[in-house]
N, C-alpha and C positions, 0 to 999 in steps of 0.2 A: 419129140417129133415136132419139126416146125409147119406150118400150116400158111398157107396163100392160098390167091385166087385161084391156083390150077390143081387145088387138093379137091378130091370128090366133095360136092355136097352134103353125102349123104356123112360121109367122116364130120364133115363141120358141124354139120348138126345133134349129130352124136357126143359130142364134146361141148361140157357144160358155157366153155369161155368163147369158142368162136362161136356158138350158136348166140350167146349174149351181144358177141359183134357185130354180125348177121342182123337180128332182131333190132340191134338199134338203128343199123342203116335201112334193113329193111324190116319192118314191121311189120308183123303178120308171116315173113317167108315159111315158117316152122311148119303154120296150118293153113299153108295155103293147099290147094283142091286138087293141083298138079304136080305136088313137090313129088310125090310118089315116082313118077317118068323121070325126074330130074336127079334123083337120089347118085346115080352111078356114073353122074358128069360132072366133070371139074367146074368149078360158078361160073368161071369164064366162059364156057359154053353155054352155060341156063342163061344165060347173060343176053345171049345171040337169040334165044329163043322166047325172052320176054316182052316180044313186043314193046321195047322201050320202057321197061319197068325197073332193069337194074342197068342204070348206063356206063358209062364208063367212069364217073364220076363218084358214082358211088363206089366201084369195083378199086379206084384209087384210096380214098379213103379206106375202105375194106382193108385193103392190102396193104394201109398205115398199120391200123391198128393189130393188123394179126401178128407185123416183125416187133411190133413192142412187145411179144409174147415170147419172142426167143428167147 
């Protein structure tokens, strides 16, 4: 299965390698207080909803590292 920005979060998290992705760029997403709401939307959308916490900068990068996964 290949995995982007537009795969649910709650899948990314699930999976020991993008959640290690995740985690680097953002630190903490795993246990943060609201992931729960966020679980069954693709990151690109939590994105929209993070008050400037995951910007699109990081969501590039993100989406480097997950096609080196293919």
């Amino acid at each position: 299965m290949s995995y982007s920005i537009e795969s649910n979060l709650g899948e990314l998290l699930d999976n020991e390698q993008t959640k290690a992705i995740l985690e680097q760029h953002l630190p903490g997403i795993a246990s943060h207080p609201s992931i729960g709401m966020g679980r069954s939307m693709p990151l690109k959308t939590v994105a929209g909803f993070s008050g400037g916490m995951i910007t699109d900068a990081h969501l590039a990068k993100i989406a480097e590292d997950f096609a080196k996964l293919a």
